[in-house]
PAMARKOL-133199 format. One record per residue (C-alpha): residue in three letters; x, y, z. Coordinates in Angstrom, 1 decimal, padded with zeros to 4 digits. Each point is the difference from the previous one (the first is absolute). Layout:
BEGIN
[ALA, [X, Y, Z]]
...
This chain:
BEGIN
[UNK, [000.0, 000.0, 000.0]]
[UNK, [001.6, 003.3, -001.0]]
[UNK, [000.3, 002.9, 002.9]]
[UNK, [-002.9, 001.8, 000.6]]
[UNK, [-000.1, 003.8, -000.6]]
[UNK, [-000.5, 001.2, 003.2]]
[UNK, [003.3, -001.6, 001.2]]
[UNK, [001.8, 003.0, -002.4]]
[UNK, [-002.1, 002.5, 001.2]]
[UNK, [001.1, -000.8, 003.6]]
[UNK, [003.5, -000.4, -000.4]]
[UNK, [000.2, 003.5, -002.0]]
[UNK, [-001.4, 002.0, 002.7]]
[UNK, [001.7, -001.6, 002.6]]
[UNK, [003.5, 000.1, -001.9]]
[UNK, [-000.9, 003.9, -000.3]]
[UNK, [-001.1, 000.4, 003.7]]
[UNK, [003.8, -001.6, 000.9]]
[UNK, [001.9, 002.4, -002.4]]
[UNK, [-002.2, 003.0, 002.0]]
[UNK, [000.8, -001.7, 003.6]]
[UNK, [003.4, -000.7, 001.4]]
[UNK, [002.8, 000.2, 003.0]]
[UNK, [000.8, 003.0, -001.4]]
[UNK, [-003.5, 001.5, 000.1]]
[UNK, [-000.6, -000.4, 003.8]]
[UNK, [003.8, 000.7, 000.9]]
[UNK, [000.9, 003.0, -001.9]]
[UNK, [003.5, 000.7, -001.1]]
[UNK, [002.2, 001.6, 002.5]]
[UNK, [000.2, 003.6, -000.2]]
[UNK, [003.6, 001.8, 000.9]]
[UNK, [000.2, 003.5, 001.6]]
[UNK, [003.3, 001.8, -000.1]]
[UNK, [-000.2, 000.1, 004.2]]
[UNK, [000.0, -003.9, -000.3]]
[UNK, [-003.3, -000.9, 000.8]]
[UNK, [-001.5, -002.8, -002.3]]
[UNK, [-003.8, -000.2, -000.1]]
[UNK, [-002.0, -003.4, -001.3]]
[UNK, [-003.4, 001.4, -000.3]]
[UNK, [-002.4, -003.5, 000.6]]
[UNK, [-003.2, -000.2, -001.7]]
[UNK, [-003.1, -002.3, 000.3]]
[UNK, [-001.3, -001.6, -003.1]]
[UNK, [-003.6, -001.3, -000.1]]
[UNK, [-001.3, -001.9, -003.4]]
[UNK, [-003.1, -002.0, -001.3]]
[UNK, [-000.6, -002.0, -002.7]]
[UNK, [-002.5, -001.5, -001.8]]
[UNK, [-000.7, -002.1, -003.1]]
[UNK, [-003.2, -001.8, -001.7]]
[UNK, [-001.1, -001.3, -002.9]]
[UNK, [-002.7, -002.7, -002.0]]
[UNK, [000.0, -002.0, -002.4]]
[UNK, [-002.8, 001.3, -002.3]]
[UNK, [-002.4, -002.3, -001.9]]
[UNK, [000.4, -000.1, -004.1]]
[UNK, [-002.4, -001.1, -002.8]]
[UNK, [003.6, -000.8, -002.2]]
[UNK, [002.5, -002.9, 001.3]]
[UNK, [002.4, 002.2, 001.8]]
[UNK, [000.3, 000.9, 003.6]]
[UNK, [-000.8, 003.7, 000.7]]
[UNK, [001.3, 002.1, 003.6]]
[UNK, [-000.2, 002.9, 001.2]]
[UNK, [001.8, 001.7, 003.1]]
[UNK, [001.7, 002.5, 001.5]]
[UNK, [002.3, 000.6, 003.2]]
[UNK, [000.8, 003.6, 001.6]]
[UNK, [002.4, 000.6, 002.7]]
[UNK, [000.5, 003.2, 002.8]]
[UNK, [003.5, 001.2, 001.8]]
[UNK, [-000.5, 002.1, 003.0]]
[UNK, [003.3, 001.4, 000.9]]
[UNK, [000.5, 001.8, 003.8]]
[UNK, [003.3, 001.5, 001.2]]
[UNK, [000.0, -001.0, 003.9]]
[UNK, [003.4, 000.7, 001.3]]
[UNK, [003.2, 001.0, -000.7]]
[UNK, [003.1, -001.7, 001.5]]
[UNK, [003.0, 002.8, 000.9]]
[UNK, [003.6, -001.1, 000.5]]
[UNK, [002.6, 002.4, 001.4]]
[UNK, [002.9, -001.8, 000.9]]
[UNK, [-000.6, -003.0, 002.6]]
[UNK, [-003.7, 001.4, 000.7]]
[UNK, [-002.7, -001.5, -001.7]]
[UNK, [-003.7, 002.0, 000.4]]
[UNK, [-003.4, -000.9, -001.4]]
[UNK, [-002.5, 002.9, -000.8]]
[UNK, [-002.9, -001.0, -000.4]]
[UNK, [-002.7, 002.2, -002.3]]
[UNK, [-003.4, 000.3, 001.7]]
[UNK, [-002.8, -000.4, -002.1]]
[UNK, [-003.0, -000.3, 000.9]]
[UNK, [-001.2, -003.7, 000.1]]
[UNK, [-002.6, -000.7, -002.4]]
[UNK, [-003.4, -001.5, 001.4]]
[UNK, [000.9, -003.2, -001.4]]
[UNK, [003.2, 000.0, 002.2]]
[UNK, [-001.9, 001.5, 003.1]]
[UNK, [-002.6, -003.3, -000.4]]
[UNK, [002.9, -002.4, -000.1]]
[UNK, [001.8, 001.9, 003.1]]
[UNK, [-003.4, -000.8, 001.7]]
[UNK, [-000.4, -004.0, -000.6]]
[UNK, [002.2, -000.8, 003.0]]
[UNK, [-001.8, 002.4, 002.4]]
[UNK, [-003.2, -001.6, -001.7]]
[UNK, [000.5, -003.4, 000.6]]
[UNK, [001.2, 000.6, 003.8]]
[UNK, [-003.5, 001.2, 000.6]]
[UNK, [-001.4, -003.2, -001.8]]
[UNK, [002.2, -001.8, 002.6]]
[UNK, [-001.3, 001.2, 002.8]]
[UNK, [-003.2, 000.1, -000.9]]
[UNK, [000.0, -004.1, -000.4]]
[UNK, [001.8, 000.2, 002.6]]
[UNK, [-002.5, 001.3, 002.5]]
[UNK, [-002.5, -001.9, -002.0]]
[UNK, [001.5, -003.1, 001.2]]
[UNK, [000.4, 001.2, 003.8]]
[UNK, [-003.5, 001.0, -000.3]]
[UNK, [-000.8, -003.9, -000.8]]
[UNK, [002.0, -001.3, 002.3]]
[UNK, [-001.5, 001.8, 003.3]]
[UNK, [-003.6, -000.6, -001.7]]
């Protein structure tokens, strides 16, 4: 059975999304002052990707597909390292967390209070 044509239209946009994303996106290249500092800015990369496709029916003897893949890059500087000599520093840049990042921040909080509330649930049974 010959390869279907979905299979190329994956591995294009993924070979694509690999040429876009690498080491050297999320550590930047060192930058030199003339007082001897170096400064490695560090950035936080964030993609998606997704692909799909069918096989289409044909009146003729010939197989028919249609598909189409798309693919997004979010790039976010989030610190810079700063070298001067022997002393190493991280500066980080505040941004504001996004509500996405505020919900995840809240899961462990969340599930302590689902703890406890089985929790006392159970003590509840047991002096009952």
């Amino acid at each position: 059975m010959s390869e279907h044509p979905i299979n190329n239209l994956m591995e294009t946009s993924l070979e694509k999304i690999r040429a876009m994303v690498d080491v050297n996106t999320i550590v930047g290249d060192a930058i030199a002052t003339p007082n001897g500092v170096t400064i490695i800015p560090i950035s936080k990369i964030s993609y998606g990707f997704a692909a799909g496709g069918s096989d289409l029916p044909a009146k003729v003897d010939k197989q028919l597909f249609g598909g189409g893949s798309g693919a997004g890059i979010s790039i976010t500087p989030v610190a810079f390292l700063v070298i001067s000599g022997e002393d190493v520093k991280t500066i980080s840049i505040d941004t504001k967390p996004s509500t996405t990042d505020k919900a995840i921040n809240l899961v462990p909080e969340l599930i302590d209070k689902i703890s406890l509330l089985f929790k006392k649930d159970k003590e509840k049974a047991k002096t009952e």
